[in-house]
DSSP file (Angstrom, degrees, kcal/mol; ACC not computed):
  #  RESIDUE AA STRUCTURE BP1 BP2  ACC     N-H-->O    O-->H-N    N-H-->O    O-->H-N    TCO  KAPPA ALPHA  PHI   PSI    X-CA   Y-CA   Z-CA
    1    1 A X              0   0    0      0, 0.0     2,-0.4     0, 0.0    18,-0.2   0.000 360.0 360.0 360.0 148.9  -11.4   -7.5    8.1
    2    2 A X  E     -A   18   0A   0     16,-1.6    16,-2.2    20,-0.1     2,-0.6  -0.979 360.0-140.3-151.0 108.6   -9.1   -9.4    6.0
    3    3 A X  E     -A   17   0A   0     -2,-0.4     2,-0.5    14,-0.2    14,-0.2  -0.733  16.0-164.7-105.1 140.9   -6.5   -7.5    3.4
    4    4 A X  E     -A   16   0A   0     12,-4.9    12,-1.8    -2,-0.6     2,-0.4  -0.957  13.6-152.6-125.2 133.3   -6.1   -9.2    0.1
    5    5 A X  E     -A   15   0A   0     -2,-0.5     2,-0.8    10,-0.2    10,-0.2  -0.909  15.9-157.3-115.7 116.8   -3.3   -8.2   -2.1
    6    6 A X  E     +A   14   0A   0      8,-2.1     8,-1.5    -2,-0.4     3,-0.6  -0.868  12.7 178.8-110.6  86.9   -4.6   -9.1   -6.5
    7    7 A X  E >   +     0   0A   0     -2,-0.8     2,-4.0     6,-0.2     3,-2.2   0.972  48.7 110.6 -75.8 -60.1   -1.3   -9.6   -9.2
    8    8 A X  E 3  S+     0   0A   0      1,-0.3    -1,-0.2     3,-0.1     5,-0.1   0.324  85.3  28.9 -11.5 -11.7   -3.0  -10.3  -11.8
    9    9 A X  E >  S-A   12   0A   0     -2,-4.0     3,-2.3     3,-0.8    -1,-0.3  -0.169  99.4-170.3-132.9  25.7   -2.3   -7.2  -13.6
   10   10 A X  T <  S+     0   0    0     -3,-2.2    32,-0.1     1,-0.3     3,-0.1  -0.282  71.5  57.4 -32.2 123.6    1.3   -6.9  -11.8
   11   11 A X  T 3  S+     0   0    0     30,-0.1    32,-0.9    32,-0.1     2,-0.4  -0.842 118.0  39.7 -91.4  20.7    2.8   -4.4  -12.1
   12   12 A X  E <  S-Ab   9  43A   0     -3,-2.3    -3,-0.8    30,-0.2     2,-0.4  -0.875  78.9-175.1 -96.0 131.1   -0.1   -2.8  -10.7
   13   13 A X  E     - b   0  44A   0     30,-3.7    32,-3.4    -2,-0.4     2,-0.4  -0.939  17.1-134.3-123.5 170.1   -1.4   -5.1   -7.9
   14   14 A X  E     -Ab   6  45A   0     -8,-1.5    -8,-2.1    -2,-0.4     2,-0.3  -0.770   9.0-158.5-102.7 147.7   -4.7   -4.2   -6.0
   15   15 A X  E     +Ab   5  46A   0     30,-3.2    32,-0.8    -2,-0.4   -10,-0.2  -0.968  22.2 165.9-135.9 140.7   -5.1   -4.3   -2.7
   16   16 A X  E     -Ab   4  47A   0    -12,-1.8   -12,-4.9    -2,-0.3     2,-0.6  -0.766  31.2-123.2-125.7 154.5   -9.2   -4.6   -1.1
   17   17 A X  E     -Ab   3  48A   0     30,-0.6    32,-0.7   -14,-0.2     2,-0.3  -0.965  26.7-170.9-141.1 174.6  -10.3   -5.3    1.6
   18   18 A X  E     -A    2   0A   0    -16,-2.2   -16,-1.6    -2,-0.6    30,-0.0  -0.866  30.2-150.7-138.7 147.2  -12.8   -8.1    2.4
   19   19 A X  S    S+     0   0    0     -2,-0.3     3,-0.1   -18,-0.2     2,-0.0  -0.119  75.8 107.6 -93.8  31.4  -15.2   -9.5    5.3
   20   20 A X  S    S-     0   0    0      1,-0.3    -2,-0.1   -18,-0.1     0, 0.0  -0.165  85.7 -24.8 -93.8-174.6  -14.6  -12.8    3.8
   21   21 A X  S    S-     0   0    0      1,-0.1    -1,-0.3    -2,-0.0     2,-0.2   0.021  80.0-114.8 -39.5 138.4  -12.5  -15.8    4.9
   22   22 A X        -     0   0    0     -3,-0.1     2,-0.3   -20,-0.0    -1,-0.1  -0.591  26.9-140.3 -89.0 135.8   -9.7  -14.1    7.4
   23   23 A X        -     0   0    0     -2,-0.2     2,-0.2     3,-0.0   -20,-0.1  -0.620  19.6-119.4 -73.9 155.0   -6.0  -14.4    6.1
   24   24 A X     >  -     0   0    0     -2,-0.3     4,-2.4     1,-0.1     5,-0.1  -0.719  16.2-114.8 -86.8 156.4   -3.6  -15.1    8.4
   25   25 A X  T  4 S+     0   0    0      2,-0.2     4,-0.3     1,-0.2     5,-0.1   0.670 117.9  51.3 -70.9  -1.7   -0.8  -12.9    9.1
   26   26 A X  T >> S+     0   0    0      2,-0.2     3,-3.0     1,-0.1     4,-2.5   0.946 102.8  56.8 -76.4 -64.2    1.5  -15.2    7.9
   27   27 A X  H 3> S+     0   0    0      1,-0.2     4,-2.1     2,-0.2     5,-0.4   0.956 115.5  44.9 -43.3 -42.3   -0.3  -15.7    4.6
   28   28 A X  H 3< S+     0   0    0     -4,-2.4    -1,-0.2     1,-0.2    -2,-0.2   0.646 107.7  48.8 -77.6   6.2    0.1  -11.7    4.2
   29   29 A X  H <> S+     0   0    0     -3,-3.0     4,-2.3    -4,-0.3    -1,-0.2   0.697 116.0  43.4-118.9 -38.0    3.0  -11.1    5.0
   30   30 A X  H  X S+     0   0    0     -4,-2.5     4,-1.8     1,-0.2    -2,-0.2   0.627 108.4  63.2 -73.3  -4.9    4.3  -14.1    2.6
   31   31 A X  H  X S+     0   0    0     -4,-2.1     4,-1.8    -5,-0.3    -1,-0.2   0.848 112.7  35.1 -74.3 -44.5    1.7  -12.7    0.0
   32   32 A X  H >> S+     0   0    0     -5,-0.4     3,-2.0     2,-0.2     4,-1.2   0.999 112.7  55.5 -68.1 -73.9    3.9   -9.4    0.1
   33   33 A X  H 3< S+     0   0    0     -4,-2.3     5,-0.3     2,-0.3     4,-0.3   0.940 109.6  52.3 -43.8 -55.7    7.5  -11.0    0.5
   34   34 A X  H >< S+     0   0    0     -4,-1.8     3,-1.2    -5,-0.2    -1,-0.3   0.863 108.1  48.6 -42.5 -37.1    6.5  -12.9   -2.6
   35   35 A X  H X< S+     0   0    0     -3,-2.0     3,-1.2    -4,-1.8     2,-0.3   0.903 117.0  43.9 -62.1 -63.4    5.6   -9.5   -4.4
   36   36 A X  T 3< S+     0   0    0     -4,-1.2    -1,-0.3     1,-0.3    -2,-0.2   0.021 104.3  59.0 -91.9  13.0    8.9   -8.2   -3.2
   37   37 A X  T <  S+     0   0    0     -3,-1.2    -1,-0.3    -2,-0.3    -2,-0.2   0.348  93.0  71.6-120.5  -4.4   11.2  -11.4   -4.1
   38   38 A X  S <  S-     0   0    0     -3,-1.2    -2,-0.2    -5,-0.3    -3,-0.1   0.474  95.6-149.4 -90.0   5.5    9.9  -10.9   -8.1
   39   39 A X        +     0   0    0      1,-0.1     2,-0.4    -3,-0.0    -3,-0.1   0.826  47.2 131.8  38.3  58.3   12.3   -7.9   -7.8
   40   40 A X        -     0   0    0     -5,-0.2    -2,-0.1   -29,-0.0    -1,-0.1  -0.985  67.7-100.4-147.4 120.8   10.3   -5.9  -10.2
   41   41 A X        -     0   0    0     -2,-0.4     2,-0.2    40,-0.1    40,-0.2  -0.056  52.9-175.4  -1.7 121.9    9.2   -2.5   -9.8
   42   42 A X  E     - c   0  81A   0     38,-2.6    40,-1.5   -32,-0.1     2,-0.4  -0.951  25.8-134.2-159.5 168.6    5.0   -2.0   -8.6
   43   43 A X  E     -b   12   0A   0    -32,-0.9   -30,-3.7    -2,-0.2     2,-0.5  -0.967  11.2-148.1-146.6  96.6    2.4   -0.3   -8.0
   44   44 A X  E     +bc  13  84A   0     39,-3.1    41,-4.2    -2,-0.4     2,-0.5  -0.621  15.7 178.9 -52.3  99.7   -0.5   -0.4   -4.9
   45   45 A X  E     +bc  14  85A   0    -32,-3.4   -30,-3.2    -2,-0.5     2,-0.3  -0.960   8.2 176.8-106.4 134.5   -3.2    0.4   -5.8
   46   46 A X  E     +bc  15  86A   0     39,-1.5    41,-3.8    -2,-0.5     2,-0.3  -0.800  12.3 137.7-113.3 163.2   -6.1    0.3   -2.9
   47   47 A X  E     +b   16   0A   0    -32,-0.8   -30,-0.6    -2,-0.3     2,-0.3  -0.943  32.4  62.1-175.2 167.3   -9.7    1.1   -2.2
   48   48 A X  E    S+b   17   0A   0     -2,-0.3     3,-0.1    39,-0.3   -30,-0.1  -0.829  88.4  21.6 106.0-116.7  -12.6   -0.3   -0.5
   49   49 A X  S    S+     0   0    0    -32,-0.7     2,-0.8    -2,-0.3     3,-0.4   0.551 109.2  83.4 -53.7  -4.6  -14.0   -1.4    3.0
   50   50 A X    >   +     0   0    0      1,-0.3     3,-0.7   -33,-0.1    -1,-0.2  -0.147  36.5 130.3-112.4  66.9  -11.1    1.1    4.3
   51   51 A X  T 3  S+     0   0    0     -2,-0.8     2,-1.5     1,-0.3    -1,-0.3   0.851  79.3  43.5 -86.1 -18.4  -12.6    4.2    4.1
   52   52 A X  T >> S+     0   0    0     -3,-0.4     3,-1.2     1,-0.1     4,-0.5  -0.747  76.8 161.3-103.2  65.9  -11.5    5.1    8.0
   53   53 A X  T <4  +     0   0    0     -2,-1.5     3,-0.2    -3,-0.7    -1,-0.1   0.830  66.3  47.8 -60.7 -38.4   -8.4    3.6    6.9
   54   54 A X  T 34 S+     0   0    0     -3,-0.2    -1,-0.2     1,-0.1    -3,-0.0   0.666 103.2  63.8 -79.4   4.1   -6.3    5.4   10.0
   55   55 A X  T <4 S+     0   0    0     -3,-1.2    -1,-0.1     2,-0.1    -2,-0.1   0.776  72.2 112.5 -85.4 -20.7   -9.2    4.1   12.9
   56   56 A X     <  -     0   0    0     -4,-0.5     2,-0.3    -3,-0.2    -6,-0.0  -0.164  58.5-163.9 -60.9 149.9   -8.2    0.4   12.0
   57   57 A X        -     0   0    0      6,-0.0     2,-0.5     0, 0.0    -1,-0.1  -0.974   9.9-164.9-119.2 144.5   -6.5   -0.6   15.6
   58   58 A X        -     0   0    0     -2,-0.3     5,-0.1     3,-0.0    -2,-0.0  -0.983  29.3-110.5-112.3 152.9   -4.2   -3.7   15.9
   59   59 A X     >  -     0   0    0     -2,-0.5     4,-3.4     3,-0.1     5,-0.2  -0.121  44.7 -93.7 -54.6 151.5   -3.4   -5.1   19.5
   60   60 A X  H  > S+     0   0    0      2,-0.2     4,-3.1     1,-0.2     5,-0.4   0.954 126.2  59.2 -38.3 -60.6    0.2   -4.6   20.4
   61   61 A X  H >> S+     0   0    0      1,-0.2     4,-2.8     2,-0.2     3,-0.7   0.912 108.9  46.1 -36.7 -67.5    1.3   -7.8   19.2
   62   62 A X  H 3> S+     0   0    0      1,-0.3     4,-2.5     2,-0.2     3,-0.3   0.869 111.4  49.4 -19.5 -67.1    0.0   -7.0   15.9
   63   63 A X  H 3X S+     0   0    0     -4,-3.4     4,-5.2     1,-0.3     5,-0.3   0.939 111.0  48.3 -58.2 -36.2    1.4   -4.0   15.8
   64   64 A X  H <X S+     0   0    0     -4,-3.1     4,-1.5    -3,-0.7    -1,-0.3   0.813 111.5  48.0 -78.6 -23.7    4.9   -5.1   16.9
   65   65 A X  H  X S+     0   0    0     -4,-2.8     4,-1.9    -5,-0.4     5,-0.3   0.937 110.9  53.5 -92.6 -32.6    5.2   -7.9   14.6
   66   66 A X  H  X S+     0   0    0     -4,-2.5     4,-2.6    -5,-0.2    -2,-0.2   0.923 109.6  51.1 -24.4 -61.8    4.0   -5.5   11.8
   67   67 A X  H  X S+     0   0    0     -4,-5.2     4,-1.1    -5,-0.2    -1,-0.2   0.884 108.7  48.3 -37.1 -49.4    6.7   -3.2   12.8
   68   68 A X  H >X S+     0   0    0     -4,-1.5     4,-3.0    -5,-0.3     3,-1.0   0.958 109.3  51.5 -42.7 -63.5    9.3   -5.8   12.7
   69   69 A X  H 3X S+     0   0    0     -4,-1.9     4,-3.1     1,-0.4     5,-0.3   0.914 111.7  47.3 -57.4 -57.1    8.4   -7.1    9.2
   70   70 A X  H 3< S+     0   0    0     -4,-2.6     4,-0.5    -5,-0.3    -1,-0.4   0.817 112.7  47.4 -74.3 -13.2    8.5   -3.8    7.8
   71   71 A X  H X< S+     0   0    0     -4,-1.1     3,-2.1    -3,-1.0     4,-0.2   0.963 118.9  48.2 -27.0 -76.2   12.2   -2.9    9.6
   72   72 A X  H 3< S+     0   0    0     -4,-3.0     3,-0.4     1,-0.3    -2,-0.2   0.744 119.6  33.3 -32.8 -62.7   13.0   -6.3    8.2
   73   73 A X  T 3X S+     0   0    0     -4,-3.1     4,-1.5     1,-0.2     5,-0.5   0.568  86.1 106.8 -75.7 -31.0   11.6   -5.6    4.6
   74   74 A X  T <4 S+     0   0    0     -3,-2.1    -1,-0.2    -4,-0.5    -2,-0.1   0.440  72.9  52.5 -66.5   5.9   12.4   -1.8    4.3
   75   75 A X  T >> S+     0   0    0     -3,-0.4     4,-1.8    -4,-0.2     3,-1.7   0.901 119.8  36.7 -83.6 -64.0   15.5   -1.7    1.7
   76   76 A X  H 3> S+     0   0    0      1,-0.3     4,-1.3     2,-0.2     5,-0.2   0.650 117.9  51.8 -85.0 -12.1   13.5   -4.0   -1.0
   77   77 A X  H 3< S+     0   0    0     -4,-1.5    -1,-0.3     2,-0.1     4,-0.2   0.549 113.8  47.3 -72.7 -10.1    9.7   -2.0    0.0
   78   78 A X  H <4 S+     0   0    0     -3,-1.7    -2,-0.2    -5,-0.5    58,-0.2   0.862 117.2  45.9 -97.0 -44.0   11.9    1.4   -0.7
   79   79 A X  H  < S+     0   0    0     -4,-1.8    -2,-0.1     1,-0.2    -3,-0.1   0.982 123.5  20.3 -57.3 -75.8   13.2   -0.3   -4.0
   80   80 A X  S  < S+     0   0    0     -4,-1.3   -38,-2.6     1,-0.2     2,-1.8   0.557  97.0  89.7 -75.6 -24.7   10.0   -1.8   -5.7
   81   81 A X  E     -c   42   0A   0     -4,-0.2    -1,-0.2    -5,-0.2   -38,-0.2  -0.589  48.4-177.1-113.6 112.1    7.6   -0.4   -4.6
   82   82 A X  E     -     0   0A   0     -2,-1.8     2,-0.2   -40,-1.5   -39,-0.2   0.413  63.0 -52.9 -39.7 -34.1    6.4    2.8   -6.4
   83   83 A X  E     -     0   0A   0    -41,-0.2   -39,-3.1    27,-0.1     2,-0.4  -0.715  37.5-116.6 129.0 151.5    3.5    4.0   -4.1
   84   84 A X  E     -cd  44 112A   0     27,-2.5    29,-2.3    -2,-0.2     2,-0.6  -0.992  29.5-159.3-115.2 145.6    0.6    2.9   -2.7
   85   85 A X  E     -cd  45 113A   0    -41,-4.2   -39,-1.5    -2,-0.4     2,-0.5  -0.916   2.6-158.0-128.0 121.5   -2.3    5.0   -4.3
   86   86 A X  E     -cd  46 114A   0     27,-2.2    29,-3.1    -2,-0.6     2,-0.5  -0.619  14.9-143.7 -85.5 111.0   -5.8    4.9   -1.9
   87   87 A X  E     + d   0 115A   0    -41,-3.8     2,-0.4    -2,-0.5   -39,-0.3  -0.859  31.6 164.5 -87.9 129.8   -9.1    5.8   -4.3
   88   88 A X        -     0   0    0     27,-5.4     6,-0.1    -2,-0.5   -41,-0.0  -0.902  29.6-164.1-153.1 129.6  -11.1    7.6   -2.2
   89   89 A X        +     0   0    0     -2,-0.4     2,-0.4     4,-0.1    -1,-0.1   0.779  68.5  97.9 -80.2  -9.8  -13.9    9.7   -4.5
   90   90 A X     >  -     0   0    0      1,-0.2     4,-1.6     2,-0.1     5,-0.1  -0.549  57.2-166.2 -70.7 121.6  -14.6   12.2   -0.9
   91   91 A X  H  > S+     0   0    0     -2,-0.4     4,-4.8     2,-0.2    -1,-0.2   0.928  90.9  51.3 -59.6 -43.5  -12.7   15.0   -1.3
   92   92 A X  H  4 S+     0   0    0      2,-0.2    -1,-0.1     1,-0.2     4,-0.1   0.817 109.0  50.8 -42.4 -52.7  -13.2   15.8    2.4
   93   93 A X  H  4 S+     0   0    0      2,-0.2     3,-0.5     1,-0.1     4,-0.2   0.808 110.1  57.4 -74.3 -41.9  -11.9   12.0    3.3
   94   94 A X  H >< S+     0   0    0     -4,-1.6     3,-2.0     1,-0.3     4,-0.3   0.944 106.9  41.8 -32.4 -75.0   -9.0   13.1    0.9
   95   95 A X  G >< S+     0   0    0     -4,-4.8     3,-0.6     1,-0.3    -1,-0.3   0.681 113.6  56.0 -59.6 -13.7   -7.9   16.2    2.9
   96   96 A X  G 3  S+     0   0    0     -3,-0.5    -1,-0.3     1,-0.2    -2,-0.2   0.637  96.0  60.7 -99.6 -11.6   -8.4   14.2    5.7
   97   97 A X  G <> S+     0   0    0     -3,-2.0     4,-0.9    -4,-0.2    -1,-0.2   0.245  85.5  90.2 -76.6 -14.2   -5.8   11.0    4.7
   98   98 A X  H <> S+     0   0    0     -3,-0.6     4,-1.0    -4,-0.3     3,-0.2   0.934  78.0  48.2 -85.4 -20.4   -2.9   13.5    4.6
   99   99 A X  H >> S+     0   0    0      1,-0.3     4,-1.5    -4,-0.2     3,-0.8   0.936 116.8  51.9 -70.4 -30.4   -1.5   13.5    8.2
  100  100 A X  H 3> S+     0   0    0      1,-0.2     4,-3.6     2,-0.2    -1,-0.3   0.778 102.8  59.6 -86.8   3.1   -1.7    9.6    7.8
  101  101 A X  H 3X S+     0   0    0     -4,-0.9     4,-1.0     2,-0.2    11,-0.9   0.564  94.5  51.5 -98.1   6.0   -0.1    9.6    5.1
  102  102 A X  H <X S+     0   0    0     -4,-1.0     4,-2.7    -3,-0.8     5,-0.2   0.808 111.8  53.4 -82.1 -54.5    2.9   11.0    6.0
  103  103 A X  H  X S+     0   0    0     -4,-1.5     4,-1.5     1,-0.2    -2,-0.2   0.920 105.5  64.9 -57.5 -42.1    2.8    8.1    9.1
  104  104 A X  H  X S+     0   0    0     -4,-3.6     4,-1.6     1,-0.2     5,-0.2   0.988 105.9  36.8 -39.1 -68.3    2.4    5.6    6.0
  105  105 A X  H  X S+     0   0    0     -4,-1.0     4,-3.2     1,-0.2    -1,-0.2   0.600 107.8  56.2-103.4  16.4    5.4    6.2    4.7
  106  106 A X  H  < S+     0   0    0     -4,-2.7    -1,-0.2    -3,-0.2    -2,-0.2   0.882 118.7  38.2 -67.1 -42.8    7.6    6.6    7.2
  107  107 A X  H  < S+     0   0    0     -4,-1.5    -2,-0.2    -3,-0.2    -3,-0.1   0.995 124.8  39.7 -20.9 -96.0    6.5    3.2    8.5
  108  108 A X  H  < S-     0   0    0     -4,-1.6    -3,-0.2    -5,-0.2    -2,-0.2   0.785  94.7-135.7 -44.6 -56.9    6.2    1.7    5.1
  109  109 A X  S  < S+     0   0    0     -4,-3.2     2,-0.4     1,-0.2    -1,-0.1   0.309  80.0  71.8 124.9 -30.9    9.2    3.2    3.3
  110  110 A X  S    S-     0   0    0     -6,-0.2    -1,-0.2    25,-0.0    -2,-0.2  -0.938  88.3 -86.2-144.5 136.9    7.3    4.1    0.0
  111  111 A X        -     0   0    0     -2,-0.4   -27,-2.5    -3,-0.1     2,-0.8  -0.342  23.7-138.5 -45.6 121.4    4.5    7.1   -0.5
  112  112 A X  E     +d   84   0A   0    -11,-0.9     2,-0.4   -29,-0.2   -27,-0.2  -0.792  25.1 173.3 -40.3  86.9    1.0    7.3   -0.1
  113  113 A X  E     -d   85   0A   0    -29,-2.3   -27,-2.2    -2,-0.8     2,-0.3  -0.934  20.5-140.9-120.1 158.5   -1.1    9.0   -2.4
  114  114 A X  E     -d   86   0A   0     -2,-0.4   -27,-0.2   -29,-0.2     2,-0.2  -0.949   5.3-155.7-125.4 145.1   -4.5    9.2   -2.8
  115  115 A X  E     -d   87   0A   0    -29,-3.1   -27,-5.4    -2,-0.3     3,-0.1  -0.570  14.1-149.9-131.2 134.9   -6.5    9.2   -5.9
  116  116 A X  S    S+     0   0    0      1,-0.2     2,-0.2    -2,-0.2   -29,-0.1   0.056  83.8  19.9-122.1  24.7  -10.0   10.9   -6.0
  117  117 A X  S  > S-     0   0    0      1,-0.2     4,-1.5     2,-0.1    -1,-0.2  -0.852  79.6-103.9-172.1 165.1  -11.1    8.0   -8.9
  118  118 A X  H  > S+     0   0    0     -2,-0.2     4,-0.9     2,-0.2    -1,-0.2   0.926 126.3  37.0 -11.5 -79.6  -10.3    4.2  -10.6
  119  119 A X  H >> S+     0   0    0      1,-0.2     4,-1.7     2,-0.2     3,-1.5   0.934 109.6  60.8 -75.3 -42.5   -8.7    5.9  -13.7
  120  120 A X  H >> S+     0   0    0      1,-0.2     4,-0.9     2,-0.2     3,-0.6   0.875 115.6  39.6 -30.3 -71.8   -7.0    9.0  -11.6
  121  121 A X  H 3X S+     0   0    0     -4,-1.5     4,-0.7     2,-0.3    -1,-0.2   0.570 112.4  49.1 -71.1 -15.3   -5.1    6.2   -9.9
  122  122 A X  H <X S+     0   0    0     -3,-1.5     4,-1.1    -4,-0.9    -1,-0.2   0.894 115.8  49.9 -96.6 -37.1   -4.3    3.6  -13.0
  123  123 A X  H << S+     0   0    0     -4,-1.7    -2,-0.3    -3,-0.6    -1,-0.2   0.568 113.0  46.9 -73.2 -12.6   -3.0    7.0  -14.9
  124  124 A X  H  X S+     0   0    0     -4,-0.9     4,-1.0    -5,-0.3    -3,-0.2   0.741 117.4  44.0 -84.8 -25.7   -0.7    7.9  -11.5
  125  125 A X  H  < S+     0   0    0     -4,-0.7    -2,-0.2    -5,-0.3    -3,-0.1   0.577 106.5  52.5 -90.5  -4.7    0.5    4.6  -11.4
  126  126 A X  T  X S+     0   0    0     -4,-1.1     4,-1.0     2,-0.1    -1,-0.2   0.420 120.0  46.5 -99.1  -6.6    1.3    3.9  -15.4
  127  127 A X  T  4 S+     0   0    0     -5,-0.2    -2,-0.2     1,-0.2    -3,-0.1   0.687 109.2  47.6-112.4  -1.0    3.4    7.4  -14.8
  128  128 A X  T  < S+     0   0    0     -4,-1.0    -1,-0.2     2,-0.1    -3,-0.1   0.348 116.1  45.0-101.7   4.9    5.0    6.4  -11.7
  129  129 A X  T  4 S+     0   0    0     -5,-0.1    -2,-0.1     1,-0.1    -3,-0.1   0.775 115.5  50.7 -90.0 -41.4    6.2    2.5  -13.5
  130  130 A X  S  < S+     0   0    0     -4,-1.0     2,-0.3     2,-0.1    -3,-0.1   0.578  91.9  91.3 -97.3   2.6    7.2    4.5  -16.4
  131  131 A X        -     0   0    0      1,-0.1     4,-0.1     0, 0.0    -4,-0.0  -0.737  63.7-152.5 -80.0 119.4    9.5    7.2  -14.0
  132  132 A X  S    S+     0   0    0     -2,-0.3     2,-0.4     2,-0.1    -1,-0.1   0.663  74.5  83.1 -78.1  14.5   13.2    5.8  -13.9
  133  133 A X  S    S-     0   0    0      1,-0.2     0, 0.0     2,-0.0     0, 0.0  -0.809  97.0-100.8-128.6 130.8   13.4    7.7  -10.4
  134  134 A X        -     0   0    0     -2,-0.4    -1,-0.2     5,-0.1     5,-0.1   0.053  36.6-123.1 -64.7 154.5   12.3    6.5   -7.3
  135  135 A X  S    S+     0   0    0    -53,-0.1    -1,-0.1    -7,-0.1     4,-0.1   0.886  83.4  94.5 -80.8 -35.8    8.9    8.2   -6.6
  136  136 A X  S    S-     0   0    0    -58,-0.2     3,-0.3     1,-0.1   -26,-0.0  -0.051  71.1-140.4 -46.4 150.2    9.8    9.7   -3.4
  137  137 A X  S    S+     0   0    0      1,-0.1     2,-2.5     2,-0.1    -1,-0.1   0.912  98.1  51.2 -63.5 -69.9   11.1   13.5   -3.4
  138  138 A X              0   0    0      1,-0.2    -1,-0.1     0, 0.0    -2,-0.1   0.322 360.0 360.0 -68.0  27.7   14.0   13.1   -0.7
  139  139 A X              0   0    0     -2,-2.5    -1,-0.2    -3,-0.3    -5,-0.1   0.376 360.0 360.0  77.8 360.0   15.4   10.1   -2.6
């Protein structure tokens, strides 16, 4: 499964995922760093093939160079980036995202929320661009 990161409507950018042609992790990880070198304030929004978004497993390597990158990354992921917000229409699958979503954003740096439609999530994300205050609570 292959995660594809969409600017085209930056500062919201989409992220899907896709069975299509595999990115590399290099291509994603410079897909991101670009996102994060435009110094600009954004907004994840995601959805699709990852509805058992916590089952996905990467091999150690994976994981450890993931780790790294986000160590590496985590002053300018804490800055710019606003949330990520997960549509997921289950309510069920909702209550069931919150224990990872605590592990999101300690990892990551920046919140998880999840969004129970399309427009729920483009209206959390036009009020979290337009907040001058970092979206976390604990600063």
């Amino acid at each position: 499964m292959t995660m594809l990161l969409n600017t085209a409507t930056f500062p919201i950018v989409r992220l899907s995922y896709d069975q299509g042609p595999a990115e590399t992790a290099d291509e994603a990880f410079a897909a991101f760093e670009a996102l994060l070198d435009r110094a600009a304030p954004f907004v994840i929004i995601g959805q699709g093939a990852n509805a058992d978004i916590d089952d996905h497993e990467h091999d150690p390597g994976e994981q450890r160079r993931l780790a790294l990158w986000s160590k590496k990354h985590k002053p300018r992921l804490r800055e710019f980036v606003k949330a990520l917000i997960y549509v997921e229409p289950s309510r069920t699958k909702r209550l069931g995202m919150r224990a990872f979503q605590i592990v999101s954003e300690k990892f990551w740096g920046y919140p998880m929320l999840v969004a129970a439609s399309e427009t729920e999530a483009l209206e959390m994300a036009q009020a979290l661009l337009k907040s001058p205050f970092p979206s976390r609570a604990n600063g």
